[in-house]
VEXDREN-2710 file (C-alpha; in Angstrom, 1 decimal):
% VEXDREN-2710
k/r/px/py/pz
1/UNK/10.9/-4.1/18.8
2/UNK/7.9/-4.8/16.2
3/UNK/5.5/-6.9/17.6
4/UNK/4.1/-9.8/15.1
5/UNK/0.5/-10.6/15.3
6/UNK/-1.6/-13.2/14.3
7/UNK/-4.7/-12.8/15.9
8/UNK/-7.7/-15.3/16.1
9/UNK/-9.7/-13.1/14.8
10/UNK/-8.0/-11.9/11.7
11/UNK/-6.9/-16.4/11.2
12/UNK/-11.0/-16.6/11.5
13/UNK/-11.2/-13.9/8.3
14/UNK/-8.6/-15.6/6.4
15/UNK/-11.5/-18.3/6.1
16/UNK/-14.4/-16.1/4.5
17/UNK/-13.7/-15.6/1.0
18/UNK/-14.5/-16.4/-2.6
19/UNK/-12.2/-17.3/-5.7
20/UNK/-10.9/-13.9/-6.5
21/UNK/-8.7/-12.8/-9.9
22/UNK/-4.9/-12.5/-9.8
23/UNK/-2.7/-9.2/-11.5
24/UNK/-2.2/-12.0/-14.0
25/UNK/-4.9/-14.6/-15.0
26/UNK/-7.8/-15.9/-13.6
27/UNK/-6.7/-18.6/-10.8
28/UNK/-8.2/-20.3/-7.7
29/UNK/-6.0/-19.8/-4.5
30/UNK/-6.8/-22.3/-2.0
31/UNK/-8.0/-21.3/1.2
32/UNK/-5.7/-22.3/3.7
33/UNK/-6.7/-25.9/5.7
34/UNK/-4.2/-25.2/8.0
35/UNK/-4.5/-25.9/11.9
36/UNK/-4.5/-23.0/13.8
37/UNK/-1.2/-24.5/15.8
38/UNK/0.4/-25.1/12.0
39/UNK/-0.6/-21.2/11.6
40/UNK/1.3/-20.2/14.7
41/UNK/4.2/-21.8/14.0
42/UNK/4.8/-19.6/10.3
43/UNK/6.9/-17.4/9.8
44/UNK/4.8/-14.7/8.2
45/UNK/2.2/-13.1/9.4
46/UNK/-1.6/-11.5/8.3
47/UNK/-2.1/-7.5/7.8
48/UNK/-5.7/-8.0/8.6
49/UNK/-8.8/-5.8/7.7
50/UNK/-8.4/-3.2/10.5
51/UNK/-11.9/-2.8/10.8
52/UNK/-11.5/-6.7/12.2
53/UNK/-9.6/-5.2/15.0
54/UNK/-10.7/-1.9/16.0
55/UNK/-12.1/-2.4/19.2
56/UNK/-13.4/1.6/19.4
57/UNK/-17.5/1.9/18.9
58/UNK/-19.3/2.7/16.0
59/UNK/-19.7/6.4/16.7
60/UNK/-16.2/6.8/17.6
61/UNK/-14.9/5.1/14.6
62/UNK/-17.6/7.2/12.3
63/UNK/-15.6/10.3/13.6
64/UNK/-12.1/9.1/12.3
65/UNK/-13.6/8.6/8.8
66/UNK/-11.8/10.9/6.3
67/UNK/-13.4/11.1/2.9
68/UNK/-13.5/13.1/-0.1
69/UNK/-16.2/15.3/1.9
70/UNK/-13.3/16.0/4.4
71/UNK/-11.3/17.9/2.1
72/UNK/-10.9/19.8/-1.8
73/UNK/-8.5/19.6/-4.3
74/UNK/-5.3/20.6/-4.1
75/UNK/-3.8/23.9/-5.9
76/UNK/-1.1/23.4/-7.7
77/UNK/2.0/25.6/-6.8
78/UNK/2.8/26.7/-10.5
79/UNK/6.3/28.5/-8.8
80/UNK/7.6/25.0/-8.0
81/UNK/10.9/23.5/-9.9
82/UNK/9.8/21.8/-13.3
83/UNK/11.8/18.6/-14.3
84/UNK/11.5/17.4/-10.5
85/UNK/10.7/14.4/-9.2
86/UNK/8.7/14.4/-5.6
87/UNK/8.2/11.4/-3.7
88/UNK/6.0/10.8/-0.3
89/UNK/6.6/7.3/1.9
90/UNK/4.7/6.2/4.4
91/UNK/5.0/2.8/6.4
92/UNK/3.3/2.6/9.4
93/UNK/4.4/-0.7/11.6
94/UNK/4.1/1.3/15.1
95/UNK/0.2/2.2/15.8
96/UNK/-1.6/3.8/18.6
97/UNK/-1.9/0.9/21.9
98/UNK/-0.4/-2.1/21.2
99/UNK/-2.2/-4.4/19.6
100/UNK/-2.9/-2.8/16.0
101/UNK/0.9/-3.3/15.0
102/UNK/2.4/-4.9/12.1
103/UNK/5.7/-6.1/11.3
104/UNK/7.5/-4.8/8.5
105/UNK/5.5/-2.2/7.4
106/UNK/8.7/0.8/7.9
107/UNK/10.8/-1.9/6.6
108/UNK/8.8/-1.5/3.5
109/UNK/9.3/2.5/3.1
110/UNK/12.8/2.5/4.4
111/UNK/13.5/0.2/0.8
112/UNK/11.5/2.6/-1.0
113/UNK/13.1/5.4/-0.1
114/UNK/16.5/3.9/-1.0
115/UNK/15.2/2.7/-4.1
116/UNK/13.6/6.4/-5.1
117/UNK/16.2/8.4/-4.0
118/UNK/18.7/6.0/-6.2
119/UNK/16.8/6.9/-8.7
120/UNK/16.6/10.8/-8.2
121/UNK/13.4/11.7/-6.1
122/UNK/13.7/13.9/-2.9
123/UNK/11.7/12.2/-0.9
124/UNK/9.7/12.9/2.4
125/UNK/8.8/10.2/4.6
126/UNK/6.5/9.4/7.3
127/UNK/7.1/6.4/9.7
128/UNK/5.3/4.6/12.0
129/UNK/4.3/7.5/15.0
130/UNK/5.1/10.3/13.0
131/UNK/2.7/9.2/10.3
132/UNK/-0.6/10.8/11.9
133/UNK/-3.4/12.3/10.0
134/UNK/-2.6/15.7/9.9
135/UNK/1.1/14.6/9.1
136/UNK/-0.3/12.7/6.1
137/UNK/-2.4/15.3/4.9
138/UNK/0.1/17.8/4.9
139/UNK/2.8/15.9/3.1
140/UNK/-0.2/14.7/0.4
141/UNK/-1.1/18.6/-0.1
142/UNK/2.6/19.1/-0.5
143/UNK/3.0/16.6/-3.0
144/UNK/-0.3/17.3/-4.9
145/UNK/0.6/20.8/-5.4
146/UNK/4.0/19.5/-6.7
147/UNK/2.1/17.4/-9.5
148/UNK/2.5/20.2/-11.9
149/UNK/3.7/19.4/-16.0
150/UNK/6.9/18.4/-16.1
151/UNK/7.7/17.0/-12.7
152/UNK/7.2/13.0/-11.8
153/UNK/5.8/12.2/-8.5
154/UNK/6.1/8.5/-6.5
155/UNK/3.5/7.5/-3.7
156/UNK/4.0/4.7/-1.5
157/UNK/2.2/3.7/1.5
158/UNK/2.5/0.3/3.4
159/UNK/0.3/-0.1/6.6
160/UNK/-3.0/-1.4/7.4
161/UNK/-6.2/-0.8/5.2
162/UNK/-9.6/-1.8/5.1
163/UNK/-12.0/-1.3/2.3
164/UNK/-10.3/1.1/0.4
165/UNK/-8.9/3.0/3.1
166/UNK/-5.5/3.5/4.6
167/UNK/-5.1/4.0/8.0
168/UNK/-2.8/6.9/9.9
169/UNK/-1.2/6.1/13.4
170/UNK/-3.6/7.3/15.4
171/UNK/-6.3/5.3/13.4
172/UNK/-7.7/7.2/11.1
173/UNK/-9.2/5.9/8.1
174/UNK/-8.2/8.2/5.0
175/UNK/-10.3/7.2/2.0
176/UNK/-9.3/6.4/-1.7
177/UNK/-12.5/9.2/-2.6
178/UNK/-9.9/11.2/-0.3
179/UNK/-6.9/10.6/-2.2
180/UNK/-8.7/10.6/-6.1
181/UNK/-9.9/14.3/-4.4
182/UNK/-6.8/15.2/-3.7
183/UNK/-4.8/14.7/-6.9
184/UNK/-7.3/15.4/-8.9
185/UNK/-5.7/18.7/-10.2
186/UNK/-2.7/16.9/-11.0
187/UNK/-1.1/18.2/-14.3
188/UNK/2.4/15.6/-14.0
189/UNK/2.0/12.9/-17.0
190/UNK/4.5/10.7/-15.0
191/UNK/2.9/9.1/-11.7
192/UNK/3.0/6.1/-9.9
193/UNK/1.2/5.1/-7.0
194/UNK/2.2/1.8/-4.6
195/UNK/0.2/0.7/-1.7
196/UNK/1.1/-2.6/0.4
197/UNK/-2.0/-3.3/2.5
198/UNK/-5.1/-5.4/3.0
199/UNK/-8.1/-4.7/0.8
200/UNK/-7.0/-1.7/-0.8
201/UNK/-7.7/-2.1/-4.5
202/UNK/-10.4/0.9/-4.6
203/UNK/-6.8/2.6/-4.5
204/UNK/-6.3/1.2/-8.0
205/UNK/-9.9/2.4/-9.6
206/UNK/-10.2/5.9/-8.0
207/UNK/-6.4/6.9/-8.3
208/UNK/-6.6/5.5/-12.1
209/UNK/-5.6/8.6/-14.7
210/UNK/-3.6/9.0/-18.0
211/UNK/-0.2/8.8/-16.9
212/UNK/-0.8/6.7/-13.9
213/UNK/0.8/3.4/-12.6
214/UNK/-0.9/2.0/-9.1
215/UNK/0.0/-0.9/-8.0
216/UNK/-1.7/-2.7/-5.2
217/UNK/-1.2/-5.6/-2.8
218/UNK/-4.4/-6.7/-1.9
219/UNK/-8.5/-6.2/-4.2
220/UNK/-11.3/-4.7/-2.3
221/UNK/-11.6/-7.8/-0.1
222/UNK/-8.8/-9.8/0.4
223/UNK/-5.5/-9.6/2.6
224/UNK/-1.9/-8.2/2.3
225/UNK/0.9/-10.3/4.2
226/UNK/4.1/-9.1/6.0
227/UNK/6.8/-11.7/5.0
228/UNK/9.3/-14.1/7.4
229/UNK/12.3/-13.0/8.7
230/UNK/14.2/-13.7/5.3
231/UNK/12.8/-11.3/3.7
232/UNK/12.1/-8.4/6.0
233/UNK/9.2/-6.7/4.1
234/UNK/5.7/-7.0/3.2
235/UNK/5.3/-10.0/0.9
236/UNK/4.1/-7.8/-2.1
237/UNK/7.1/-5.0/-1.5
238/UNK/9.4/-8.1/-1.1
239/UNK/8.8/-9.2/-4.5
240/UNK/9.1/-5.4/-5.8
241/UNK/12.4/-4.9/-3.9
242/UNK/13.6/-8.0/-5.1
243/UNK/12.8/-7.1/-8.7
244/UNK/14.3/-4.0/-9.0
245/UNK/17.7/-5.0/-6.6
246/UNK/18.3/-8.4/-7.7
247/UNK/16.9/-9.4/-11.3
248/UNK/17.8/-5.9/-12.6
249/UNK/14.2/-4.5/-13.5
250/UNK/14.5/-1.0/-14.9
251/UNK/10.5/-0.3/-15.5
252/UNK/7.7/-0.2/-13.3
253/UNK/5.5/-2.4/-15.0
254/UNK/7.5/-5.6/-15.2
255/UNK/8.4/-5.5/-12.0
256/UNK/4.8/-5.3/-11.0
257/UNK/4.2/-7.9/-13.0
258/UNK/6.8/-10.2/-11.3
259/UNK/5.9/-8.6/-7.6
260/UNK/2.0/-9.6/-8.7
261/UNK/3.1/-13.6/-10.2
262/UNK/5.6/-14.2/-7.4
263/UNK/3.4/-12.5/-4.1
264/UNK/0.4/-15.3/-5.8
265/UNK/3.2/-18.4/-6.2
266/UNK/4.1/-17.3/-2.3
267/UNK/0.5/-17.6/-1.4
268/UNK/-0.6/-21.1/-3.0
269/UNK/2.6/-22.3/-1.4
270/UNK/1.2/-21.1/2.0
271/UNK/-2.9/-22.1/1.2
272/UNK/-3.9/-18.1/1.7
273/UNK/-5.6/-16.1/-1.1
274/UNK/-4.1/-13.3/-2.7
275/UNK/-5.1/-10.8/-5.6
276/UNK/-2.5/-8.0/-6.0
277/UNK/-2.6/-6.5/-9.2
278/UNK/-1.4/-2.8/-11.0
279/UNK/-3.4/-0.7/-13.3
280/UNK/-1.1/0.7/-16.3
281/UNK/-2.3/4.0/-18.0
282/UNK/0.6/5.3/-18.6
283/UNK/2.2/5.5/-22.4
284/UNK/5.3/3.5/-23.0
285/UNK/7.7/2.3/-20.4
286/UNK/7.2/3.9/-16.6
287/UNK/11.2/3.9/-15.7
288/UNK/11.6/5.3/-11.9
END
């Protein structure tokens, strides 16, 4: 069973924040004014900031800190297939202990895959306890040394974050540094790059490269949101999904677009703030 949480703690975060830019225009979000009881009694529920959470002390936390200085970039393996298309999933609801977890963060990667493999990836995926550190950087070094001319590669990751950083299973944080490191030999001209999490839009500056699409759910300071029972995914990934299932989107970009407009409509309804947003640096039309 996935456990939905709503801590005190992360409703008392929901209250610090500043007037922050949409994917689309500038626009204020309201804070919310809600009651904490009103809070309880919806239907979705907060990824918070995990650093809000983690109970662990400093100087054990210090020692699950991955960053670019943790690791090199990755060779590319020049005897893989060209004209391929590599994906890598990750949705981690299910985290070490019990009080970390989210709600429908494997939900999230479950769609992906479907969605990617409809449209001609193989791809690997990582959920929930099985998406540990070492399991994530494996599968990244696998799919950086993939990244070769020729071949198109899809990244999606839907979890907890916190300033930048995802977080693996066993709570370690795994940097963007980390992951602009890691595909930084990258030779593909066809990328794309979706994370649904809470303040991850360093994802979005450091992955950033010709031939890139990243999309985001969250800036560097504000908070993703699993979704209600309807829809069965993170907000941000509900609005993707529903894009690309139901209204027929065939590109990338529009359907960021629509995920980025409709995740912000979703959030003034509820009094939260939001800022997803996608960075396009890619030439033309970025069809899956």
């Amino acid at each position: 069973m996935k456990t939905q949480n709503l801590s005190k703690l992360a409703f008392a975060a929901l209250l610090t924040g500043a007037i922050f830019q949409s994917c689309s225009k500038d626009e204020f979000v309201p804070e919310t004014d809600k009651s904490l009881n009103e809070i309880a009694k919806t239907s979705w529920s907060v990824r918070p900031d995990f650093a809000t959470i983690d109970n662990r002390p400093a100087d054990v936390v210090a020692k699950f800190m991955v960053t670019e200085k943790d690791t090199k970039p990755v060779e590319l393996d020049l005897n893989a297939a060209k004209g391929a298309k590599y994906a890598l999933v990750i949705g981690i609801s299910d985290y070490a202990g019990t009080s970390s977890d989210l709600q429908y963060c494997d939900d999230d990667a479950i769609d992906w895959k479907a969605r990617l493999q409809a449209e001609g990836y193989t791809v690997t995926s990582l959920l929930d306890l099985n998406a540990t550190k070492t399991a994530i950087e494996n599968a990244i070094n696998t799919l950086a040394s993939q990244s070769i001319a020729g071949n198109e590669i899809a990244f999606i990751y839907s979890g907890h974050g916190s300033k930048g950083n995802i977080i693996s299973t066993d709570l370690f944080y795994i940097s963007s540094a980390w992951f602009k490191t890691k595909f930084s030999t990258a030779k593909s001209t066809k990328m794309m790059f979706s994370f649904d999490a809470c303040q991850i839009g360093a994802m979005a500056t450091d992955l950033n490269a010709t031939g890139r699409v990243i999309a985001v759910a969250s800036n560097k300071t504000v908070y993703s949101y699993d979704g209600d029972a309807t829809m069965k995914n993170g907000v941000f990934t509900y609005y993707q999904m529903k894009g690309f299932d139901q209204l027929g989107y065939i590109y990338f970009e529009p359907d960021c677009s629509y995920a980025c407009t409709e995740m912000t409509k979703w959030a003034k309804l509820n009094r939260l703030r939001v800022a997803p947003s996608y960075v396009d640096s890619y030439t033309g039309n970025f069809d899956l």
